[in-house]
Backbone atoms as SQL, in Angstrom:
CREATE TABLE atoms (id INTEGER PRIMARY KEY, chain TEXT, resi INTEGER, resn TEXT, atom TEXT, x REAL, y REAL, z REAL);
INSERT INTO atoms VALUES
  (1, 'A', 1, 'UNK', 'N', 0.808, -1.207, 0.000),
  (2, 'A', 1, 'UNK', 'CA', 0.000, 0.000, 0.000),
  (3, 'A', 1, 'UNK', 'C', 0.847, 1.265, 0.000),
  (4, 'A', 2, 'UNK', 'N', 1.936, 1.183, 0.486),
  (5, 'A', 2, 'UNK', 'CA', 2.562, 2.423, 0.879),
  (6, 'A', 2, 'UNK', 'C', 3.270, 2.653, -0.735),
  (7, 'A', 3, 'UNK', 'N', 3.529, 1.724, -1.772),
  (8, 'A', 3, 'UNK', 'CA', 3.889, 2.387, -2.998),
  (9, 'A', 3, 'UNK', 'C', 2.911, 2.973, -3.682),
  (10, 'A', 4, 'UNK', 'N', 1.855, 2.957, -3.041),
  (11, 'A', 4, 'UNK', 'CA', 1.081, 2.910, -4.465),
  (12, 'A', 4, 'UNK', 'C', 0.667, 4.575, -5.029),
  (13, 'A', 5, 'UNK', 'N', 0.769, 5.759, -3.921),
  (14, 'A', 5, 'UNK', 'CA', 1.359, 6.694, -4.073),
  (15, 'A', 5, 'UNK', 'C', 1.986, 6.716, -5.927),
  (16, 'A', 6, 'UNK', 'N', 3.146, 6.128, -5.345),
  (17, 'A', 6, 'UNK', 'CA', 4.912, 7.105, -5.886),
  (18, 'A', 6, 'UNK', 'C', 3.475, 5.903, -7.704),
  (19, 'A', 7, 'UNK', 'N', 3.250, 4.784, -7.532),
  (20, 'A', 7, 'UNK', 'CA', 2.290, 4.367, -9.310),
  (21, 'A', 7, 'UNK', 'C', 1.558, 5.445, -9.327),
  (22, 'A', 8, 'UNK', 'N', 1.077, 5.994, -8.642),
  (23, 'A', 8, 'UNK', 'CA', 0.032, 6.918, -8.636),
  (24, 'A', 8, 'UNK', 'C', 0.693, 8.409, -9.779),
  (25, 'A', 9, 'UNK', 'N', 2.020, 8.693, -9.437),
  (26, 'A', 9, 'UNK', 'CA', 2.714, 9.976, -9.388),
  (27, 'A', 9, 'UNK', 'C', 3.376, 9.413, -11.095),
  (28, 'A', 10, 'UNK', 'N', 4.061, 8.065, -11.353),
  (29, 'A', 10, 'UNK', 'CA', 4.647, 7.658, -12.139),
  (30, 'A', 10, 'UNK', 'C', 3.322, 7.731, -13.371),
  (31, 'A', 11, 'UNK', 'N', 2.313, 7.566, -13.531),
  (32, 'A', 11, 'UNK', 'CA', 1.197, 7.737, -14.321),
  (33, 'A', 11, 'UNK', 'C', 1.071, 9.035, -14.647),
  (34, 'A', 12, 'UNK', 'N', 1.127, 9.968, -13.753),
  (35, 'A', 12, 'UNK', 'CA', 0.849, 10.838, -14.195),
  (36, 'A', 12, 'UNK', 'C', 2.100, 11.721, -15.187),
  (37, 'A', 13, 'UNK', 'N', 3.459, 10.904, -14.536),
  (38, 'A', 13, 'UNK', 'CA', 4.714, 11.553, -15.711),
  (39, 'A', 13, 'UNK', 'C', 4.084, 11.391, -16.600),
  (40, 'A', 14, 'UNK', 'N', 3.490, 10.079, -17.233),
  (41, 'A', 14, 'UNK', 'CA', 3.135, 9.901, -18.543),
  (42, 'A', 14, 'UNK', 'C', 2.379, 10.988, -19.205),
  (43, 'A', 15, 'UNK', 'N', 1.320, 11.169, -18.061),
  (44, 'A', 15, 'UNK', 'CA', 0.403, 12.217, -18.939),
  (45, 'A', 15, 'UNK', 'C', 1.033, 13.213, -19.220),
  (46, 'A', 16, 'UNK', 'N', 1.760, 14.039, -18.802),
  (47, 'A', 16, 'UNK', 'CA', 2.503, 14.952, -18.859),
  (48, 'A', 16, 'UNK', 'C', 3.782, 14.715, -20.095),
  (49, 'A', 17, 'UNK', 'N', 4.051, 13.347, -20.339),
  (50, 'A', 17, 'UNK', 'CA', 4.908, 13.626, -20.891),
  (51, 'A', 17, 'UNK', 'C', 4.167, 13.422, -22.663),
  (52, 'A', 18, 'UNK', 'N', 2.616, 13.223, -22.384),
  (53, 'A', 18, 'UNK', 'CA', 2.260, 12.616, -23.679),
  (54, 'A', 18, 'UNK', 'C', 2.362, 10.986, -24.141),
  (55, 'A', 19, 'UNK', 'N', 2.745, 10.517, -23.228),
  (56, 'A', 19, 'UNK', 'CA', 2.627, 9.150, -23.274),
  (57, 'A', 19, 'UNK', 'C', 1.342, 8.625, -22.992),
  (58, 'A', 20, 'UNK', 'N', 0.434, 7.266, -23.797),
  (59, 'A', 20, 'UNK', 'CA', -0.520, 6.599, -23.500),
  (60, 'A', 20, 'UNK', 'C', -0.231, 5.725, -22.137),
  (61, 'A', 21, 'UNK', 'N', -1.422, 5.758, -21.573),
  (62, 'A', 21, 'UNK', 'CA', -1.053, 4.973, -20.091),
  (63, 'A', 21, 'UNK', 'C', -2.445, 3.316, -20.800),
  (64, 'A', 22, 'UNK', 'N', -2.093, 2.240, -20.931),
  (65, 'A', 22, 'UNK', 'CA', -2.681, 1.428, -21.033),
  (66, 'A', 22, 'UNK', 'C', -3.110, 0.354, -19.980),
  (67, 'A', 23, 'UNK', 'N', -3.886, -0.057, -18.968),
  (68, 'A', 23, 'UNK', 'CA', -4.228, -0.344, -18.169),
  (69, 'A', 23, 'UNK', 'C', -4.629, -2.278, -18.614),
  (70, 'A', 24, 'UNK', 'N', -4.519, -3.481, -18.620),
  (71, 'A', 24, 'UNK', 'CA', -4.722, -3.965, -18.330),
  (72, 'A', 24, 'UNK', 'C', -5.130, -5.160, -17.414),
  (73, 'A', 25, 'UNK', 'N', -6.271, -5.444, -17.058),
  (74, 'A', 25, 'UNK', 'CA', -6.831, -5.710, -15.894),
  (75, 'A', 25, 'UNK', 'C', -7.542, -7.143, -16.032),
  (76, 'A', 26, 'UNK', 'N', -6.747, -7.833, -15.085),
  (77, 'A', 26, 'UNK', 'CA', -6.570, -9.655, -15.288),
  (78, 'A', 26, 'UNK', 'C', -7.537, -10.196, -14.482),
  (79, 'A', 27, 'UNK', 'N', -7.744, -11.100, -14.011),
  (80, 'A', 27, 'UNK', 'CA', -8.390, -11.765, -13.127),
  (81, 'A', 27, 'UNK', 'C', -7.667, -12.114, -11.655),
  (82, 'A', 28, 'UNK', 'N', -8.094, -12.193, -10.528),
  (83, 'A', 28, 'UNK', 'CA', -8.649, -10.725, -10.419),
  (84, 'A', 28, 'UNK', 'C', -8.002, -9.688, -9.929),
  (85, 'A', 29, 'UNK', 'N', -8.473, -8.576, -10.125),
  (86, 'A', 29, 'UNK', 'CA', -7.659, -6.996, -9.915),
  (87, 'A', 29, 'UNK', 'C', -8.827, -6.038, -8.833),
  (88, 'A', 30, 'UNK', 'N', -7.993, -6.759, -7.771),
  (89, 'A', 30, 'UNK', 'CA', -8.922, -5.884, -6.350),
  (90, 'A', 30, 'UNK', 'C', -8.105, -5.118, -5.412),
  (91, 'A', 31, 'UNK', 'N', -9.077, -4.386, -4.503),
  (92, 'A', 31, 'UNK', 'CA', -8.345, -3.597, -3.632),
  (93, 'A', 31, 'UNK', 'C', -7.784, -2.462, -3.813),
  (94, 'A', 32, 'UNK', 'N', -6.642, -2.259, -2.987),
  (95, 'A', 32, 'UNK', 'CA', -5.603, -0.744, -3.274),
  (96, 'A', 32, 'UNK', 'C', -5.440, -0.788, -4.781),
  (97, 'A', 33, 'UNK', 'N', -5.245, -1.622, -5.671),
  (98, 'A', 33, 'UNK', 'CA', -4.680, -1.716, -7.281),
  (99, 'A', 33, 'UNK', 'C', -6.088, -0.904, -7.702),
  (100, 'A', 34, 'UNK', 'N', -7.267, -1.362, -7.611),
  (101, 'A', 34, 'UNK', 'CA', -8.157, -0.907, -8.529),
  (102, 'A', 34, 'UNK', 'C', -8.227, 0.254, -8.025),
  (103, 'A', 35, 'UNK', 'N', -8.094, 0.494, -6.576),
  (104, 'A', 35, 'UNK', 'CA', -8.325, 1.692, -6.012),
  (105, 'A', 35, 'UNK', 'C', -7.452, 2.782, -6.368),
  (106, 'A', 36, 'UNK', 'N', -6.378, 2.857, -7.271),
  (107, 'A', 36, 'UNK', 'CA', -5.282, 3.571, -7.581),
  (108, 'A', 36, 'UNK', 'C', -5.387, 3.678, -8.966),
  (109, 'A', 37, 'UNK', 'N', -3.870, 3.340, -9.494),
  (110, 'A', 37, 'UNK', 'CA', -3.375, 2.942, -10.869),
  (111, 'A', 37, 'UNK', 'C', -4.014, 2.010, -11.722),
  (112, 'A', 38, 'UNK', 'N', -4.682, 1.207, -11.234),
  (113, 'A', 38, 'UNK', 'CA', -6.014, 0.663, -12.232),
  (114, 'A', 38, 'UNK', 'C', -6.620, 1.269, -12.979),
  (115, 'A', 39, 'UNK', 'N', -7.329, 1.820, -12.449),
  (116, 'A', 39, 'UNK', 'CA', -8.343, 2.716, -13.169),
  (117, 'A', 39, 'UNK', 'C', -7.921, 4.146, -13.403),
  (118, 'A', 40, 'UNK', 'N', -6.695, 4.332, -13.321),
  (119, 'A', 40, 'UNK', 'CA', -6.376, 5.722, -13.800),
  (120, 'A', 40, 'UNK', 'C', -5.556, 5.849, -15.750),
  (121, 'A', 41, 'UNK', 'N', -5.870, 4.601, -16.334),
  (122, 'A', 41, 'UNK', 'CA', -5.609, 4.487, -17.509),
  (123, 'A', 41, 'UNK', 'C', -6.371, 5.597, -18.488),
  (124, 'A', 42, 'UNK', 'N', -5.479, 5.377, -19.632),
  (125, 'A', 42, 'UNK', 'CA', -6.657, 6.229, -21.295),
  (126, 'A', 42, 'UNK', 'C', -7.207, 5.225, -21.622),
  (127, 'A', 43, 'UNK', 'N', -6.729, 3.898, -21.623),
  (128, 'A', 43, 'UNK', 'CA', -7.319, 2.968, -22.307),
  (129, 'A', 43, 'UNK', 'C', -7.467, 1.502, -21.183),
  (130, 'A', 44, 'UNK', 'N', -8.770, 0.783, -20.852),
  (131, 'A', 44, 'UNK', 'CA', -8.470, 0.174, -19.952),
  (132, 'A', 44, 'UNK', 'C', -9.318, -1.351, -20.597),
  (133, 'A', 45, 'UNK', 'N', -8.197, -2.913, -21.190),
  (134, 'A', 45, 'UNK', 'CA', -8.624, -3.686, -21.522),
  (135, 'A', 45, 'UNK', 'C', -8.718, -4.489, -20.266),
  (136, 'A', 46, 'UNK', 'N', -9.910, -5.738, -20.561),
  (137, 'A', 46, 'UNK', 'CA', -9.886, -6.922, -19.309),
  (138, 'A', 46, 'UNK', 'C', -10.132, -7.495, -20.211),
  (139, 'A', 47, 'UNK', 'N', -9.606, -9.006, -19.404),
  (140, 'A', 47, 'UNK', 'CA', -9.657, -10.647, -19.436),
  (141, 'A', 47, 'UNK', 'C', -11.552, -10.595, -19.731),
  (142, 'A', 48, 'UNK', 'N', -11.683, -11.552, -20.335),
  (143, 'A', 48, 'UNK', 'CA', -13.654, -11.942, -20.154),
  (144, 'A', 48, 'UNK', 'C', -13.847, -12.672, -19.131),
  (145, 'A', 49, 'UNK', 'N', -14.601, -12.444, -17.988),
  (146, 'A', 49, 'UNK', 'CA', -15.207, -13.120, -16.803),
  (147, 'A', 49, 'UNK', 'C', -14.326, -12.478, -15.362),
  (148, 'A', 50, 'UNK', 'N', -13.397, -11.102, -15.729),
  (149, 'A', 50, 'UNK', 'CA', -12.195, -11.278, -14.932),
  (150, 'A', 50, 'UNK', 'C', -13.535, -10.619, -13.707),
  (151, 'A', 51, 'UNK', 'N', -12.807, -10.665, -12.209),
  (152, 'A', 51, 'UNK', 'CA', -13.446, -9.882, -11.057),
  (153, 'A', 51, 'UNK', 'C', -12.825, -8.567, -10.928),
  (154, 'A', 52, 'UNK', 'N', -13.118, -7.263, -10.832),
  (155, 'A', 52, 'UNK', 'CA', -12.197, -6.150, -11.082),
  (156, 'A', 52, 'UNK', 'C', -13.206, -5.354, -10.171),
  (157, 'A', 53, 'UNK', 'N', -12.778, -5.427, -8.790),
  (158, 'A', 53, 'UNK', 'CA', -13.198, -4.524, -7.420),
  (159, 'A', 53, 'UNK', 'C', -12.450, -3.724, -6.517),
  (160, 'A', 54, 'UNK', 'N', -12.784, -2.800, -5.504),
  (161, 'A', 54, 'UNK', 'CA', -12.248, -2.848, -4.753),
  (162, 'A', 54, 'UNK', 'C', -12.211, -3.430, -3.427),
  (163, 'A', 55, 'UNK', 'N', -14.257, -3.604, -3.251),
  (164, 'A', 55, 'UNK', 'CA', -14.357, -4.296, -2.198),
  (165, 'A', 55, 'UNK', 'C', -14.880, -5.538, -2.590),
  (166, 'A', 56, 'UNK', 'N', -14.904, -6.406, -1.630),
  (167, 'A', 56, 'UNK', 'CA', -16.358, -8.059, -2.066),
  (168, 'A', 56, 'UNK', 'C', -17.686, -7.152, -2.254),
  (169, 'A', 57, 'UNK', 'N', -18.127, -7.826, -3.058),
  (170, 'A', 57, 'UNK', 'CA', -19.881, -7.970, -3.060),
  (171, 'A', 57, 'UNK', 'C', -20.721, -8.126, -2.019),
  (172, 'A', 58, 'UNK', 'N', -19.813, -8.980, -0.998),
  (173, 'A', 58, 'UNK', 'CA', -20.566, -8.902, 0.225),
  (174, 'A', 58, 'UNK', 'C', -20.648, -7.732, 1.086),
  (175, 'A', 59, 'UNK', 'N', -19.528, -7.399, 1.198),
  (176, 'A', 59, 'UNK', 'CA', -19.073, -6.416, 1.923),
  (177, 'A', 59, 'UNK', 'C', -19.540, -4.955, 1.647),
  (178, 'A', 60, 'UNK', 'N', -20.132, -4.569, 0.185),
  (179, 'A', 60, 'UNK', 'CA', -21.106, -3.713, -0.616),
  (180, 'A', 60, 'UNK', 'C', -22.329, -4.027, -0.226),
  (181, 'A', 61, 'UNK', 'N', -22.674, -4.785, -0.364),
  (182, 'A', 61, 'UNK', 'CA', -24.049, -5.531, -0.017),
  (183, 'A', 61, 'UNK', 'C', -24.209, -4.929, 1.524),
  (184, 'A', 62, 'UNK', 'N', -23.653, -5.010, 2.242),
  (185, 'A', 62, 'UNK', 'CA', -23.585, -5.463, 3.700),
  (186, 'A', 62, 'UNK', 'C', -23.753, -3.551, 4.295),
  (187, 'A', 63, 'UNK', 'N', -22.743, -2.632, 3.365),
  (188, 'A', 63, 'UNK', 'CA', -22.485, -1.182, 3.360),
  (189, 'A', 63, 'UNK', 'C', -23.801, -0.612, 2.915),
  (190, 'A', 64, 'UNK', 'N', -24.632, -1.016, 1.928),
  (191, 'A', 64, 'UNK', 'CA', -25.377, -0.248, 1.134),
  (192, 'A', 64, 'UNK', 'C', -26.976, -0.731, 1.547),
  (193, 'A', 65, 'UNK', 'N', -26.384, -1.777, 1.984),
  (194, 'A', 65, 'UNK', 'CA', -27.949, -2.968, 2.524),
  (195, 'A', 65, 'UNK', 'C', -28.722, -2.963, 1.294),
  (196, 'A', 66, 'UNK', 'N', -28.453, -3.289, 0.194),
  (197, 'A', 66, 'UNK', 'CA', -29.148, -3.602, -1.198),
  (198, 'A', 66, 'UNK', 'C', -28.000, -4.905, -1.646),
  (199, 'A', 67, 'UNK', 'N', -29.220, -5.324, -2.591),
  (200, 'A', 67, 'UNK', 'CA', -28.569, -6.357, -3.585),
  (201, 'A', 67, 'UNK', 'C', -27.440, -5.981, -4.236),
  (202, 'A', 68, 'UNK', 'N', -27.142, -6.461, -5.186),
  (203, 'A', 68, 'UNK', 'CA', -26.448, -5.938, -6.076),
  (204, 'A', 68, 'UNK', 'C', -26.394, -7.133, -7.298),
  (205, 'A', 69, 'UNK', 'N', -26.483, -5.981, -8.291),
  (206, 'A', 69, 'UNK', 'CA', -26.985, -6.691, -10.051),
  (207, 'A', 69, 'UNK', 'C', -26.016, -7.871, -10.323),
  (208, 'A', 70, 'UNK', 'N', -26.398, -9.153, -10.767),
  (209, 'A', 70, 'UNK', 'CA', -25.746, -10.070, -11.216),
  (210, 'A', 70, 'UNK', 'C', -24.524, -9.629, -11.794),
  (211, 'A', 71, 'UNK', 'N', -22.713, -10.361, -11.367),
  (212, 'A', 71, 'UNK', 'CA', -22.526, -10.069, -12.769),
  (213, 'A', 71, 'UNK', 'C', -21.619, -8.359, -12.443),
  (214, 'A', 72, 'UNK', 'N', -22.102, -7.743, -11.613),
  (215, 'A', 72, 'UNK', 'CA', -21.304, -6.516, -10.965),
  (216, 'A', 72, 'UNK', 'C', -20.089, -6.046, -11.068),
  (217, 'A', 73, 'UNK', 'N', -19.465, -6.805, -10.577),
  (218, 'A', 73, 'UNK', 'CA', -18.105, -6.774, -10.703),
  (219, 'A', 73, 'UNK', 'C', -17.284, -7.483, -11.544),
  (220, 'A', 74, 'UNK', 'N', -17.241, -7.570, -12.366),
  (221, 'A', 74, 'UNK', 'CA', -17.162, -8.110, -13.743),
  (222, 'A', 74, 'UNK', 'C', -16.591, -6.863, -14.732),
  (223, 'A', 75, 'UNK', 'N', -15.516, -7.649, -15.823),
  (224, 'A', 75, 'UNK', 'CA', -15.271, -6.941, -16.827),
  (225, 'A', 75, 'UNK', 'C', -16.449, -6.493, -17.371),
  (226, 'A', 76, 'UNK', 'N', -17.379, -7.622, -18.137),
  (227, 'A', 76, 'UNK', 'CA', -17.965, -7.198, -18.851),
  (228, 'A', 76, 'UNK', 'C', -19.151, -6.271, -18.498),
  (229, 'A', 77, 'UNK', 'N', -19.867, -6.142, -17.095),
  (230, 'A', 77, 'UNK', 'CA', -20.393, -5.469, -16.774),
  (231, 'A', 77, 'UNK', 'C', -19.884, -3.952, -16.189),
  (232, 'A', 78, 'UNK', 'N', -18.463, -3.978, -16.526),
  (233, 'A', 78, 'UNK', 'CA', -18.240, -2.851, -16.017),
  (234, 'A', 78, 'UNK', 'C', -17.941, -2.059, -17.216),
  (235, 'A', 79, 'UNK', 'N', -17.497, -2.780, -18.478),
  (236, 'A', 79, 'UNK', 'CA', -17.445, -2.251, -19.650),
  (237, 'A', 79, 'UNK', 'C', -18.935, -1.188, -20.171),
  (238, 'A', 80, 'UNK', 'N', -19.779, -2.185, -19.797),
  (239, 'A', 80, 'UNK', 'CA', -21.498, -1.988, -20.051),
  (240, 'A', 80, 'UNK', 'C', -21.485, -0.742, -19.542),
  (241, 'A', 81, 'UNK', 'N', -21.155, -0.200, -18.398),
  (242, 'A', 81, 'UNK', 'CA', -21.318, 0.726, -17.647),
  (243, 'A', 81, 'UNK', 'C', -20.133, 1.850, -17.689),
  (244, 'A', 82, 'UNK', 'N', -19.445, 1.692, -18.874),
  (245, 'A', 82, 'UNK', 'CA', -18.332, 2.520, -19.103),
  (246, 'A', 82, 'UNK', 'C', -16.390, 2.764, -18.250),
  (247, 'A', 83, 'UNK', 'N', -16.827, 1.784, -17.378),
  (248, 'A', 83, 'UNK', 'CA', -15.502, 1.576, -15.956),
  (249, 'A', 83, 'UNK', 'C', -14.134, 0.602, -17.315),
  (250, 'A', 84, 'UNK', 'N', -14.542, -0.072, -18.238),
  (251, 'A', 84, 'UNK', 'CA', -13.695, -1.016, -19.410),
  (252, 'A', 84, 'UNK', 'C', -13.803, -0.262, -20.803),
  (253, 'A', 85, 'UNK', 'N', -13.217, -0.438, -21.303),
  (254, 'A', 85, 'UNK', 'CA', -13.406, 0.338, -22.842),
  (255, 'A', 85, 'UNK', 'C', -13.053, -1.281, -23.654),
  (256, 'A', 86, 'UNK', 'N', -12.807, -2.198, -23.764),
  (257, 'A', 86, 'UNK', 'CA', -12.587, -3.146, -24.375),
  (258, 'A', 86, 'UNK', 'C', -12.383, -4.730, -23.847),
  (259, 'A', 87, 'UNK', 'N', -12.918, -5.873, -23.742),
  (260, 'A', 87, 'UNK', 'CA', -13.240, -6.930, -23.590),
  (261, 'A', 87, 'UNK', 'C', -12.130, -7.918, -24.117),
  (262, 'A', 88, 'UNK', 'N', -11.318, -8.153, -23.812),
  (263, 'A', 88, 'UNK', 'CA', -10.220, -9.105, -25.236),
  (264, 'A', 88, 'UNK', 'C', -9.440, -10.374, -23.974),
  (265, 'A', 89, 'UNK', 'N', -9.801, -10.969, -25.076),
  (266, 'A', 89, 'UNK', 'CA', -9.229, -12.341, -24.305),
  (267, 'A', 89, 'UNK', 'C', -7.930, -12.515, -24.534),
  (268, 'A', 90, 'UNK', 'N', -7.008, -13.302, -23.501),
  (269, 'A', 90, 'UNK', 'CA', -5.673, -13.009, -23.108),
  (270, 'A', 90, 'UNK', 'C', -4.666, -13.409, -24.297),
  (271, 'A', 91, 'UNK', 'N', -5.028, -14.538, -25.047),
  (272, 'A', 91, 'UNK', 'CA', -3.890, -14.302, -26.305),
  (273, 'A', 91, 'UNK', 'C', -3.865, -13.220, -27.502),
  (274, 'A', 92, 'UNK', 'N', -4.709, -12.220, -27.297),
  (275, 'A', 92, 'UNK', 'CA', -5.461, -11.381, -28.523),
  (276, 'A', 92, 'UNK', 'C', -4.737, -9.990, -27.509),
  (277, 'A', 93, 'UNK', 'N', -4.451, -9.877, -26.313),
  (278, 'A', 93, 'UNK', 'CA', -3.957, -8.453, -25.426),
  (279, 'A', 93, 'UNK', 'C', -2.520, -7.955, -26.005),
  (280, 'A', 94, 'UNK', 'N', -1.339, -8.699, -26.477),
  (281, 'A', 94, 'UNK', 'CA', -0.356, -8.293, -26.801),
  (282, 'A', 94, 'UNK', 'C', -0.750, -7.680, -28.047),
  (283, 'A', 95, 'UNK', 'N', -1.219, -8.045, -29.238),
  (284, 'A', 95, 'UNK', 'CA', -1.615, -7.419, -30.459),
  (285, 'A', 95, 'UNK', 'C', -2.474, -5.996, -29.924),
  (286, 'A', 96, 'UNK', 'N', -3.696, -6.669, -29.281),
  (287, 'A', 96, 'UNK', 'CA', -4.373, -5.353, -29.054),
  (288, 'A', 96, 'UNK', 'C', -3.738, -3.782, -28.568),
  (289, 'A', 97, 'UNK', 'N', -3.037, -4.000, -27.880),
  (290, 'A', 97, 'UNK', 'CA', -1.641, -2.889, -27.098),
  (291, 'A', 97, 'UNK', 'C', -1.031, -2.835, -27.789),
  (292, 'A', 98, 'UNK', 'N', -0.120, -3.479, -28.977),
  (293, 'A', 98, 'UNK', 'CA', 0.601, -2.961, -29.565),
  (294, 'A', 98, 'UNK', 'C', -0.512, -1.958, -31.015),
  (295, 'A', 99, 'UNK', 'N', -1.610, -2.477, -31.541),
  (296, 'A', 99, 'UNK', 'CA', -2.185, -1.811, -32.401),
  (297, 'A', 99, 'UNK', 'C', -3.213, -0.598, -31.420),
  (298, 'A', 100, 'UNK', 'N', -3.099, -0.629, -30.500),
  (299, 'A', 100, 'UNK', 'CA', -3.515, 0.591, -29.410),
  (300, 'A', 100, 'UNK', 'C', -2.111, 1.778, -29.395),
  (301, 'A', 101, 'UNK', 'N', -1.122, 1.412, -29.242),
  (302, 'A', 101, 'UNK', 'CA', -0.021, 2.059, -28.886),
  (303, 'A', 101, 'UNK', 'C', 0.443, 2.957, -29.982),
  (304, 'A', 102, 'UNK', 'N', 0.103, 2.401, -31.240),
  (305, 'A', 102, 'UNK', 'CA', 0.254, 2.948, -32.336),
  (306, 'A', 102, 'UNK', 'C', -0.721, 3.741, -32.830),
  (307, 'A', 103, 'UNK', 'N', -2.531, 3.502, -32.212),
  (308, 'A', 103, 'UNK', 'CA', -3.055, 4.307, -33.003),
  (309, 'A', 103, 'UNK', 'C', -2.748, 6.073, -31.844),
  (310, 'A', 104, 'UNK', 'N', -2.509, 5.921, -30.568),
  (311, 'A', 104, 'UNK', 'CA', -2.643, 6.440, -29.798),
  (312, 'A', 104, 'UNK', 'C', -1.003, 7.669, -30.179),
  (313, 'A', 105, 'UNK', 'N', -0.017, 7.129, -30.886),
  (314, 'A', 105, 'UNK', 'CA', 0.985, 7.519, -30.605),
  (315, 'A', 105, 'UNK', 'C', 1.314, 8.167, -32.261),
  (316, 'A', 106, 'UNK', 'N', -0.026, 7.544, -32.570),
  (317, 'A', 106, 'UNK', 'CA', 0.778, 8.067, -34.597),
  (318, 'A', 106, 'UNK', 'C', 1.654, 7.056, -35.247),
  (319, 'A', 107, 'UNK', 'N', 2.414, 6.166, -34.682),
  (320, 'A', 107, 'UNK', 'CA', 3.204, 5.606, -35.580),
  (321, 'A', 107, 'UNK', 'C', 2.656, 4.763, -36.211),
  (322, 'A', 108, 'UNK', 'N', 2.991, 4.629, -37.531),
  (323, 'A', 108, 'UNK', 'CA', 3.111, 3.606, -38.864),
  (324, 'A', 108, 'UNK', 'C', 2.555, 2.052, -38.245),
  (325, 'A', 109, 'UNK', 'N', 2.013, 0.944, -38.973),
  (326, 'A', 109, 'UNK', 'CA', 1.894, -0.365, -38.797),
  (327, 'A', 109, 'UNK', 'C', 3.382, -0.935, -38.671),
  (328, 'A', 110, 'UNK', 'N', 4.249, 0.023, -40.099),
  (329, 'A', 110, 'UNK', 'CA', 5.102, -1.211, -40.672),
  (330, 'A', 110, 'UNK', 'C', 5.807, 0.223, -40.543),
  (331, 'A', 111, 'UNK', 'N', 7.048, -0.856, -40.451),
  (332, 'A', 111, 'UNK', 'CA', 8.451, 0.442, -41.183),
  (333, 'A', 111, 'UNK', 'C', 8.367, 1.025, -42.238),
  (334, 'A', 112, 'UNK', 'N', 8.576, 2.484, -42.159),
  (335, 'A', 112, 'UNK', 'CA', 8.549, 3.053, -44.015),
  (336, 'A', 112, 'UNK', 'C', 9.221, 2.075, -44.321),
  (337, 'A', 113, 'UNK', 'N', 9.417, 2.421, -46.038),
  (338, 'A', 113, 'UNK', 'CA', 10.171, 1.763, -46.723),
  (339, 'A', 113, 'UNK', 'C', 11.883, 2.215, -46.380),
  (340, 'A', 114, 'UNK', 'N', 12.044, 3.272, -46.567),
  (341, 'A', 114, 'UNK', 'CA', 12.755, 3.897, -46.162),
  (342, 'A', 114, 'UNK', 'C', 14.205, 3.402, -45.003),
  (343, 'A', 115, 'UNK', 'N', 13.503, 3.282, -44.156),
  (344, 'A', 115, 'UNK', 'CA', 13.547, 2.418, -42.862),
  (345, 'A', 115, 'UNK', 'C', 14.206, 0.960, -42.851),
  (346, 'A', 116, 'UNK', 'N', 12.926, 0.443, -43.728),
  (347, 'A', 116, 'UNK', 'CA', 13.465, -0.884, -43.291),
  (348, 'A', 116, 'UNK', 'C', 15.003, -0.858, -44.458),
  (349, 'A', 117, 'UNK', 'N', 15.236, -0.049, -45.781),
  (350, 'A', 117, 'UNK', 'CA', 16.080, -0.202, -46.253),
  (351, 'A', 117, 'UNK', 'C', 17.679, -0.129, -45.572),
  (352, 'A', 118, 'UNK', 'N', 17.244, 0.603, -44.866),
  (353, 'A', 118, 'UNK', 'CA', 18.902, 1.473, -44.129),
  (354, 'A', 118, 'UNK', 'C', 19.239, 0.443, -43.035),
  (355, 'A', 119, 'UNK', 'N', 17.878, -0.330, -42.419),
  (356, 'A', 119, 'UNK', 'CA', 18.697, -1.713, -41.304),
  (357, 'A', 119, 'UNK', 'C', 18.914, -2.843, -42.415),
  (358, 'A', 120, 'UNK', 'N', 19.117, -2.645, -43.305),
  (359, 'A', 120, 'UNK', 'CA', 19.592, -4.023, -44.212),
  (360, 'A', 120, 'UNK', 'C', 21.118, -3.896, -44.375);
């Protein structure tokens, strides 16, 4: 808990420096994490079915003395509700970030031509 500060401060170099901050969020991603640097992404993908809280369901339940909607704490319901911007299952996340990183940053798919001539 006591770093989570200085992630807190390191995110924000990014913004400042113009860098994309990409957030992905696994199964499961609770507590101080979500409560911080989790959710302070531009772009924030999850696992499908992942749990992504800060507290239990019970423990909400128990605070609010109401139910709570099937399914809650959930990627995909949090996507529904705008907390996810994208759903992608875990062998499809390295592509997705790298074709995120690029649309976010301007660069090219491929090397100019240019480019790839001069590393030959």
């Amino acid at each position: 808990l006591m770093q989570l500060p200085r992630t807190t401060v390191a995110v924000e170099m990014l913004k400042e420096a113009s860098q994309p901050y990409i957030v992905v969020l696994t199964n499961p991603t609770t507590g101080g994490v979500t409560a911080s640097y989790a959710m302070l992404g531009d772009i924030h993908l999850a696992e499908p079915g992942a749990e992504i809280c800060f507290a239990g369901k019970r423990v909400i339940e128990q605070t609010i003395r109401e139910k709570l909607p099937e399914g809650f704490q959930t990627s995909e319901y949090l996507m529904e509700h705008g907390m996810v911007d994208m759903v992608v299952d875990r062998h499809d996340i390295p592509d997705t970030v790298a074709r995120l990183c690029r649309m976010m940053t301007h660069m090219p798919a491929e090397k100019p031509q240019h480019l790839a001539l001069a590393a030959e």
